[in-house]
N, C-alpha and C positions, 0 to 999 in steps of 0.2 A: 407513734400515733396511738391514742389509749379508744377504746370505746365502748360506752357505757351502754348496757341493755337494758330496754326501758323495764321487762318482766324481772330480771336478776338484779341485785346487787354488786355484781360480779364484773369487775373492768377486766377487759382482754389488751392485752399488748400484742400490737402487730407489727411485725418487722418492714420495711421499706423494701419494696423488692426489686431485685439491678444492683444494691449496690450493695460491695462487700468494703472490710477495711483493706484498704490499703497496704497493712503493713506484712502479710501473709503473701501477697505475690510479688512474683518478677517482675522488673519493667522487661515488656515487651519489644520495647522500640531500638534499634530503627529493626524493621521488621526485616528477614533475610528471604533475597530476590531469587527464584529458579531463575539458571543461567541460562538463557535462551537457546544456545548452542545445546544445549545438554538434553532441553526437551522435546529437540528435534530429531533427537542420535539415541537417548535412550529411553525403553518404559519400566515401570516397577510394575510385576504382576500380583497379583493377590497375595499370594503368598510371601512375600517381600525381595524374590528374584528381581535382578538388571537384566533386563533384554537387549540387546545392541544388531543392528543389522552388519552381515557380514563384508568386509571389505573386499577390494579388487574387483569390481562389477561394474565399474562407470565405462573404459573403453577398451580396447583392445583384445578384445574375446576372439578376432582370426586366430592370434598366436596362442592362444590356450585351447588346453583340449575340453574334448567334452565333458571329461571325466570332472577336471576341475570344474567349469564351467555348473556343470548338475551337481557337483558339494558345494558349490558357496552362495545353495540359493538360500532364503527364508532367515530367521533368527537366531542367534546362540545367547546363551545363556552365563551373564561373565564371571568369572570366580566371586569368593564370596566377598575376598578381602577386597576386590577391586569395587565388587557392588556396594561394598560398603561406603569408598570413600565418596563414591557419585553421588549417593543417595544423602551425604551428609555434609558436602559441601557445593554440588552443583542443584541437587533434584532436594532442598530441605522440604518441601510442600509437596514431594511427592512419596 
């Protein structure tokens, strides 16, 4: 689009804005889904950590002592290699 100012002589070219060429990106599509399962079980923290809640906690806590019982409260924090792959095939959007 060119446009002429009625004081100046002077035509400015103005670029269309939104659109770029085409030939410089990726297709995007089909866009890749967070696994559902995945975003129930893990979070990414700030810093790009996997969080994971600890297992063994749903029943049987008569037959475990306390000790166990009071270390497998809260979150851990998973290797890096392991955060890695969750993060890049279950958690891509997170």
């Amino acid at each position: 689009m060119q446009i002429k100012h009625a004081k100046s002589s002077a035509i400015v070219t103005v670029a269309s804005a939104g659109f770029a060429s085409g030939a410089d990106q990726e297709s995007k599509m089909p866009k890749m889904k967070t696994k559902s399962g995945a975003k129930k079980r893990f979070k990414v923290t700030g810093s790009g950590k996997v969080l994971y809640q600890q297992s063994r906690k749903r029943h049987g806590m008569i037959k475990r002592t306390k000790k166990q019982i009071r270390q497998l409260r809260g979150t851990n924090v998973l290797f890096k290699t392991d955060g890695d792959n969750v993060k890049k095939y279950f958690l891509p959007n997170g």
